[in-house]
N, C-alpha and C positions, 0 to 999 in steps of 0.2 A: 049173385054169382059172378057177374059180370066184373065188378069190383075185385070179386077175390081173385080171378084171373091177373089182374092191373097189377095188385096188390104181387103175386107171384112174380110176374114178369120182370115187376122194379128189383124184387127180392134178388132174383134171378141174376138181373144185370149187377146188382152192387158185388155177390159173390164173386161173377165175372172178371167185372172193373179191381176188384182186389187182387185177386189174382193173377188179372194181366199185368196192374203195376207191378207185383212182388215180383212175376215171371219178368218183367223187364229192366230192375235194379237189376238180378242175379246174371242175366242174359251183357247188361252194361258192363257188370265185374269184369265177365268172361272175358268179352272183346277189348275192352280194355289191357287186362290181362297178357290177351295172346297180341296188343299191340304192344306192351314192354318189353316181352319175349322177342319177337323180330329184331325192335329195336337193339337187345341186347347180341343177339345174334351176328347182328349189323356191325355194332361195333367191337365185336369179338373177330369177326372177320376181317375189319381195318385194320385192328391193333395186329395180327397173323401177317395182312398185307405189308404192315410199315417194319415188323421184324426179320421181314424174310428179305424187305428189301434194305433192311440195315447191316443183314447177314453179306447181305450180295456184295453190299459196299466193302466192309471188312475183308471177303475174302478176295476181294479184287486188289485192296491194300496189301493183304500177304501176300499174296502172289508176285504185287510189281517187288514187293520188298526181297522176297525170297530169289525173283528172278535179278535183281542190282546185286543181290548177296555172289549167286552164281556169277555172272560177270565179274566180280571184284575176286572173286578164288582164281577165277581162270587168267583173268591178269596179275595176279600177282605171281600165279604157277610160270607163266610168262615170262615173268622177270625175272624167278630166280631162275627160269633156264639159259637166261639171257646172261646172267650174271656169274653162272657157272662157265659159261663156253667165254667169257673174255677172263676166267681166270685160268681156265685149260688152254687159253691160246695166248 
């Protein structure tokens, strides 16, 4: 009787042991898993970071460009006012 006690208990653990490995590939997937997901995450957030800061560049670009544009109307409104009053005088 003693034996078939032993006999159980080995039984017992090999179900066990099966099951903990099975339960710990599937468990390894996971975390795995949900560490590519972060990582991708991660750099879905860079690539956001480096667009928004290439935006910023660009619209810093129009703006000095748009603000030389103004400057260069206003001088030249300048001149033809200039250029009017030496032919009216």
């Amino acid at each position: 009787m003693e034996n078939g006690y032993l006999i159980l208990g080995i039984i017992a653990l090999l179900f066990l042991s099966m099951y903990g490995y099975a339960y710990f590939s599937v468990l390894k997937e996971k975390l795995q898993a949900r560490k590519e997901k972060q990582l991708e995450l991660e750099k879905e957030a860079e690539r956001l970071r480096l667009r928004a800061e290439r935006q910023r560049e660009i619209d810093e670009r129009v703006e000095k460009f748009n603000k030389r544009k103004e400057e260069i109307q206003r001088e030249k409104i300048l001149l033809e006012k200039m250029k009017a009053k030496q032919k009216a005088g």
